[in-house]
C-alpha positions in Angstrom: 67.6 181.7 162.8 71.0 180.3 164.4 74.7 180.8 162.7 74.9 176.9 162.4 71.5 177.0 160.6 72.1 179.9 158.6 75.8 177.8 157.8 74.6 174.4 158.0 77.9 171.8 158.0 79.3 170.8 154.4 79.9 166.9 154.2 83.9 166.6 154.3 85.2 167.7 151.3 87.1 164.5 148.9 89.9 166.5 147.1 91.8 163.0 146.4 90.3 163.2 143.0 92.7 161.0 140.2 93.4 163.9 137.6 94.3 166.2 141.0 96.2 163.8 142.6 98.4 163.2 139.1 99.0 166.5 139.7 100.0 166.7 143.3 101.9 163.6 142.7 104.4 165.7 140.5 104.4 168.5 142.2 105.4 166.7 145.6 108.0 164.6 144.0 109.6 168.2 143.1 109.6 169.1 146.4 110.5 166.4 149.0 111.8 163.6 146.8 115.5 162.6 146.6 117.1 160.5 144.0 120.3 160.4 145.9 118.5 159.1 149.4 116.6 156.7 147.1 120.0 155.2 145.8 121.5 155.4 149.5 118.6 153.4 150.2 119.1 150.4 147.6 122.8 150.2 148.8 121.5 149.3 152.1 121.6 152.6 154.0 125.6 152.7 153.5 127.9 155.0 151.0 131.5 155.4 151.2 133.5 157.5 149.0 137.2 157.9 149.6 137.5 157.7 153.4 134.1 159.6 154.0 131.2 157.3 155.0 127.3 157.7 155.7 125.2 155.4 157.0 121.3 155.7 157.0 119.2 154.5 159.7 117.0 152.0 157.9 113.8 153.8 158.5 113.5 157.6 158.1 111.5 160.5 156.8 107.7 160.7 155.9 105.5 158.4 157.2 102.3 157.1 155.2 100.3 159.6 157.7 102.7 162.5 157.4 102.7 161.9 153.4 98.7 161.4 153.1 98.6 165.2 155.0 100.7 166.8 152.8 98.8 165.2 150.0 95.9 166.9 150.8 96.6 169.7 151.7 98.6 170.5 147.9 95.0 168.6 146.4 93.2 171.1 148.5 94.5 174.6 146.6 94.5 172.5 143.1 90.7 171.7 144.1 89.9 175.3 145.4 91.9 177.8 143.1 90.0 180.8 144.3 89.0 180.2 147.7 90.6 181.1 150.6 92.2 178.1 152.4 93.7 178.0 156.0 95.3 175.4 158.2 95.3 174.8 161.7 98.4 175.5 162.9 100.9 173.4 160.9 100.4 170.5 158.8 103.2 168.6 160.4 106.1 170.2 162.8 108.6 170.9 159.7 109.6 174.5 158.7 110.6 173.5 155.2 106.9 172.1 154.2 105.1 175.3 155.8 107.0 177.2 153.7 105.6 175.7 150.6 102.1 176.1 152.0 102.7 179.4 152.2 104.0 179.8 149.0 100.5 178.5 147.6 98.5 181.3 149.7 97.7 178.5 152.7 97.1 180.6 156.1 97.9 179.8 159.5 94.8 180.2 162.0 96.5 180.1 165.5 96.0 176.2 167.5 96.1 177.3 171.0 93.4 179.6 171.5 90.9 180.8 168.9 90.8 184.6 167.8 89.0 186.8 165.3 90.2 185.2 162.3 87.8 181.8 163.1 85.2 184.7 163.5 86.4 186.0 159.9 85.6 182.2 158.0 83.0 182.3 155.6 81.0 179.3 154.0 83.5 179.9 151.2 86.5 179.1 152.8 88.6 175.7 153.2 90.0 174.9 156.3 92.5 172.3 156.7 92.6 170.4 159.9 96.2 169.2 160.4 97.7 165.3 161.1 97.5 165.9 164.6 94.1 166.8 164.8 92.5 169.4 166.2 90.2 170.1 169.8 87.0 169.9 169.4 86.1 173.3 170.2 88.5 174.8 167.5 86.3 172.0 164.7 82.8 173.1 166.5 83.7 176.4 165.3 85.0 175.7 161.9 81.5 174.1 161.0 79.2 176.9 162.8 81.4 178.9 160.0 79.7 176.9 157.3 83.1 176.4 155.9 84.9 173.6 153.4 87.1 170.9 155.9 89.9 169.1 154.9 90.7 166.6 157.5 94.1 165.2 157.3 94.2 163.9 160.6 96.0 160.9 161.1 94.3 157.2 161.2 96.6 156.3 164.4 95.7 159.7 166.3 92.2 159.0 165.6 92.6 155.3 167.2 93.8 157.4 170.1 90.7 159.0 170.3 88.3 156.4 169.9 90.3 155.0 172.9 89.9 157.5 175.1 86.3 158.3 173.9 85.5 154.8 175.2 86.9 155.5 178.0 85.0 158.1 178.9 81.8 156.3 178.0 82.9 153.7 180.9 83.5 156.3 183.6 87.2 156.0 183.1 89.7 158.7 183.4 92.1 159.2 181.0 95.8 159.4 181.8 97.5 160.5 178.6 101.9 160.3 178.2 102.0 163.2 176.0 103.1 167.2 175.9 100.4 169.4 177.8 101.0 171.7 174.5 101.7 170.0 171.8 98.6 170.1 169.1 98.2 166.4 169.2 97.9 165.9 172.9 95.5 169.3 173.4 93.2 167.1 170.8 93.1 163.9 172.3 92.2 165.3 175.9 89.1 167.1 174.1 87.8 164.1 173.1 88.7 162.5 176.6 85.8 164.9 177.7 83.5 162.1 175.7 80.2 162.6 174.2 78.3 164.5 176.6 81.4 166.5 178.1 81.3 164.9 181.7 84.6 162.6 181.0 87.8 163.0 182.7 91.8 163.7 181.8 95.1 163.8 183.4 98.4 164.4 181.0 101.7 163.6 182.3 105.1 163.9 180.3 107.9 162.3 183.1 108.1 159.0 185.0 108.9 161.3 188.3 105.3 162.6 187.0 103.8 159.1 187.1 105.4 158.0 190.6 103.8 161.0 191.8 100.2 159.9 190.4 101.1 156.6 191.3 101.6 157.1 195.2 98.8 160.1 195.2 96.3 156.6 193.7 97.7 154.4 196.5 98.0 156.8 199.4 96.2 160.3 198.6 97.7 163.2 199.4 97.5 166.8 198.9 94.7 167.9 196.9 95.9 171.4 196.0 99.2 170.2 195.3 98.3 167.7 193.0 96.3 170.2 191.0 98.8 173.1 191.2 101.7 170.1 189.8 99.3 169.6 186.8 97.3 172.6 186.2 98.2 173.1 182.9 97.1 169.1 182.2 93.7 168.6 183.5 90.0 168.5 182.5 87.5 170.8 184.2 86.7 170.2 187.7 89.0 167.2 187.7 89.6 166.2 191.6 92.0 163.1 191.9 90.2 162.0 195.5 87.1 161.6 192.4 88.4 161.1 189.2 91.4 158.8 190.1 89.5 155.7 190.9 89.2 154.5 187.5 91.9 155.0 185.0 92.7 153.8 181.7 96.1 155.0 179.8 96.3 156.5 176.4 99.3 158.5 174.7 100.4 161.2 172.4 101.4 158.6 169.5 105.1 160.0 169.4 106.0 159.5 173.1 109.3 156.5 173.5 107.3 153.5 173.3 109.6 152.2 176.2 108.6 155.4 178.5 104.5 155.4 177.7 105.1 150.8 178.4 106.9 151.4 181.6 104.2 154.3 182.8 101.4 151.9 182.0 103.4 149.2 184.2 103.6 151.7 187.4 99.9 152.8 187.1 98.7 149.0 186.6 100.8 148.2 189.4 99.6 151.5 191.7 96.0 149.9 191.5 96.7 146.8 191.7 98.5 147.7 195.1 95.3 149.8 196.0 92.8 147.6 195.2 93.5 143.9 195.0 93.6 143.6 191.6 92.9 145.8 188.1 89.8 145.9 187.8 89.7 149.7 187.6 92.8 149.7 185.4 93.0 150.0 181.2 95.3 150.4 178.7 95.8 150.0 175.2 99.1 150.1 172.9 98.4 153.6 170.8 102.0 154.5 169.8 102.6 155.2 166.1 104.1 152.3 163.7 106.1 154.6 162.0 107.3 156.2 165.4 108.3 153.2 166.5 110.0 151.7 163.2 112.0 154.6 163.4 112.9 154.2 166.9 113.7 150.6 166.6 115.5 151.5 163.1 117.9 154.1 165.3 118.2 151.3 168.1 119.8 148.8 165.3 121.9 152.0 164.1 123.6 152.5 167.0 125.0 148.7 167.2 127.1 149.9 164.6 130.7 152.1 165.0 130.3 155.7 164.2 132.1 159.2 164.7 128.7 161.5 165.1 125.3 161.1 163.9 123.0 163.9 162.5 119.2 163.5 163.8 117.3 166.3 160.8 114.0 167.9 161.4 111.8 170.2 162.8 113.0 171.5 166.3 109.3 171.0 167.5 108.6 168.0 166.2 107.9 165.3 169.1 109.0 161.9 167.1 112.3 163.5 166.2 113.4 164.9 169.6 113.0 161.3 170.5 115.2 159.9 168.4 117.8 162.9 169.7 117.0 161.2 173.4 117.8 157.5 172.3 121.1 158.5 170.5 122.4 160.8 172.8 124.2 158.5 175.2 125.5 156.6 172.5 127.3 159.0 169.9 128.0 162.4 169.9 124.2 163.4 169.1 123.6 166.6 166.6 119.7 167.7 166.2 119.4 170.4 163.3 116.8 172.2 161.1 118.4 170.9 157.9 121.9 171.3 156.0 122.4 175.1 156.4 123.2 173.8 160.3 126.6 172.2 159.4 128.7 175.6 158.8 132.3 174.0 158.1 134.6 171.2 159.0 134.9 172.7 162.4 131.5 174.4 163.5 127.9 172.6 163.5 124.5 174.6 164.8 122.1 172.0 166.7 119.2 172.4 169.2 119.9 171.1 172.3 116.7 169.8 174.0 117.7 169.9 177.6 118.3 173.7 177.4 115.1 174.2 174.6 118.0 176.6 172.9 120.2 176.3 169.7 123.8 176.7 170.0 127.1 176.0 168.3 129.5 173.1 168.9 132.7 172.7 167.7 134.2 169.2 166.2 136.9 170.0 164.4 138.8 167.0 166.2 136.7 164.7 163.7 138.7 165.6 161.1 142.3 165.7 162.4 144.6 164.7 159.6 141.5 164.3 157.1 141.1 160.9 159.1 138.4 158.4 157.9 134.8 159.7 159.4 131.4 158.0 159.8 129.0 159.7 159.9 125.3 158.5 160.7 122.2 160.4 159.8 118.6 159.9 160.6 115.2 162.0 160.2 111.9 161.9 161.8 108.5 161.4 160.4 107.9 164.6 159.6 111.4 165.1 157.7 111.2 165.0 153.8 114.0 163.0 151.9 115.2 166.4 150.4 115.8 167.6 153.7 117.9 164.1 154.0 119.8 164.7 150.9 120.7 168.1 151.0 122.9 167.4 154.8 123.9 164.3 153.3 125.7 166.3 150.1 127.0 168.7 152.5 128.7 166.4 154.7 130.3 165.0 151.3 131.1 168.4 150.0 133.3 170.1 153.3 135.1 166.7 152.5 135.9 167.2 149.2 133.5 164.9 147.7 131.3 166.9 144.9 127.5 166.0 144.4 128.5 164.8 140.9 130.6 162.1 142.6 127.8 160.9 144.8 125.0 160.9 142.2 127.7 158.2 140.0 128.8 156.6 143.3 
C-alpha cells in the first residue's frame, strides 16, 4: 500500500468557527491593536503636541490578507490544543508576530528546501501554510503526510497563480517581477510549471534585468550567458532560443507597481519589435491593493513638508522595503524593526537596503535648540498598529511628551 494511501489527504481544515474566532478576536486585539494609532487615525493622520508633530501616511499596517493569516493561524492552536502544529516558514515577514506564534508552541518547518522534519509529520499534525503560499512540492508533501492544513494563503497571490497556471495551459512562459528567494515568488513559479509540469518560468528583479531579456527576445544572444545571468530564476530545462517565444508577465504582488508596469511596457514592446505585433505577448495587473494603497498613500505623504520619516517593519518584508525605495529621495528615509531602533535624540538604528546591513545614523541636528520637528511614520502590510504605536510614543517621549499626554491629546 502507498504512504498517500495509507495517509489519504484530509479536506482543508475550517478553524474560523464563531465561538473560536470570539476568542481570537480578543486575543489579537491584545496583541497588535492600538488605541493611540486608532485616535491618530480619526484626527486625520496628524498629532501635534507642543512643537513635536507626527503625521501618518493614510494607509498603513495589516492588510485584510495579512489580518485573515494571522487569524488563522491563532484559530488554529484554539481549534487543536494538543496537536502539534507547524508553519511554513513565517506567517508574514514580521519578527514581532513570530514571536507570538512561538509563544503558542507554533513551529517553523524550513521554506527553502525540505528536510527530516516534513519526513517527521504525522496524520495528527497541523500544518499551516503561510500568506505567501507555499511550492507545490513542499504542499505535495504535507498531504502524503496525512496531515491537518491550514491554508492562509492570500486571495491576491492565489490570482497570481491562476494567472500563470493559465499561462502555462497556453504554452506561455512566464516572466515573473519578483525576488528569486522570497517565499512568495518560489510559489508562484511552481505553479508556473502548470498542471502536468511541462510549463515554463523566468524571474527577474531589475529593469537592467528586463533590457537584457528584452534585447536577448529581439536579437538572441548568448545562450550560456543568459542561463548563467538567471540561474537561480529558471524552470527546468528552460532554453530562451525555446521558451522565449511566447511570454506572458506575472509578479510577486509586492513589487513597485510602477517598476512591474514599466517591465510589462519593454517586454510588450520587445515582441512587438520582433514580431509585428503581440500576439505572443500577455499580461495581467496582479499587484496587491493593499500594496499599492500604501504606496499611493506614501506618494500623497511626501507632498507634505517633513524633517525625517520612520518606514516600521520587518527587515525582510518586500512591501515595506518598497515604501523605504519611494521615500528615500524625498526625506531623510529611516527603515527599523520597531521602537527599540530610535536610541535617543541623537542616535537611530535602521537597515539600509542598498548595503542588506543595519547601522547607526546620527541626527542630532534635528533637534538643535529643541526646534519644531515633523516627523512622518509609515508601516507596511505586514506591520501591526502596536508596532505603530509604540515608535510613535517614543518619538513623543525623547521629546518630553509622556504617553499620558498623547492618550488625552
Amino acid at each position: 500500500m502507498s504512504e498517500t494511501a495509507m495517509n489519504p489527504k484530509k479536506p482543508r481544515v475550517n478553524v474560523r468557527r464563531p465561538d473560536v474566532m470570539e476568542r481570537v478576536s480578543a486575543e489579537v486585539a491584545i496583541h497588535f491593536h492600538s488605541t493611540i494609532v486608532e485616535k491618530l487615525r480619526d484626527h486625520g493622520g496628524k498629532m501635534t503636541v507642543g512643537n513635536t508633530t507626527v503625521l501618518l501616511a493614510e494607509q498603513f499596517g495589516f492588510c485584510y490578507g495579512v489580518e485573515r493569516a494571522i487569524d488563522l493561524a491563532y484559530a488554529s492552536r484554539r481549534v487543536f490544543p494538543e496537536n502539534r502544529i507547524f508553519l511554513i516558514g513565517e506567517i508574514i515577514h514580521n519578527p514581532d508576530v513570530g514571536q507570538h506564534l512561538r509563544d503558542m508552541g507554533i513551529v517553523s518547518l524550513p521554506w527553502q528546501e525540505m528536510d527530516a522534519s516534513y519526513d517527521d509529520l504525522s496524520e495528527e499534525d497541523v500544518v499551516i501554510v503561510p500568506a505567501f503560499g507555499s511550492p507545490t512540492r513542499f504542499m505535495q508533501k504535507v498531504e502524503e503526510r496525512g496531515c491537518y492544513v491550514v491554508d492562509t494563503t492570500c486571495g491576491d497571490v492565489m490570482k497570481v497563480w491562476r494567472r500563470v497556471r493559465g499561462y502555462a495551459k497556453d504554452g506561455f512562459t512566464s516572466i515573473i517581477h519578483g525576488k528569486s528567494n522570497h517565499e512568495e515568488t518560489l510559489a508562484t513559479a511552481s505553479r508556473a510549471l502548470g498542471e502536468n509540469g511541462d510549463g515554463h518560468y523566468l524571474i527577474i528583479l531589475t529593469l537592467a534585468d528586463v533590457d537584457y531579456v528584452c534585447d536577448y527576445l529581439k536579437h538572441g544572444g548568448n545562450r550560456e550567458e543568459f542561463l548563467a545571468r538567471f540561474a537561480n530564476g529558471i524552470s527546468p530545462g528552460f532554453d530562451p532560443d525555446l521558451h522565449l517565444v511566447q511570454v506572458g508577465v506575472a509578479n510577486q504582488t509586492t513589487m513597485l507597481k510602477s517598476e512591474t508596469e514599466e517591465i510589462q511596457r519593454r517586454i510588450r514592446q520587445a515582441v512587438l519589435d520582433r514580431d509585428g505585433d503581440s500576439a505572443r505577448f500577455q499580461m495581467f495587473d496582479t499587484i496587491c491593493g493593499a500594496t499599492q494603497e500604501r504606496q499611493d498613500a506614501l506618494f500623497e505623504m511626501l507632498r507634505k513638508p517633513m524633517d525625517l520619516l520612520l518606514v516600521v517593519g520587518g527587515y525582510n518584508s518586500s512591501n515595506t522595503a518598497h515604501l523605504v525605495e519611494i521615500a528615500e529621495p524625498e526625506v531623510p528615509t529611516f527603515f527599523i524593526r520597531d521602537s527599540s531602533c530610535i536610541r535617543s535624540l541623537e542616535e537611530i538604528v535602521h537597515y539600509d537596503l542598498h548595503h542588506r546591513v543595519e547601522i547607526t545614523s546620527d541626527y542630532s541636528q534635528l533637534f538643535a535648540e529643541n526646534r519644531p520637528v515633523i516627523f512622518g511614520i509609515t508601516a507596511g502590510a505586514s506591520c501591526p498598529n502596536n508596532l505603530i504605536e509604540e515608535t510613535l510614543v517614543k518619538v513623543f517621549e525623547l521629546r518630553g511628551i509622556s504617553r499620558e499626554a498623547l492618550e488625552h491629546a
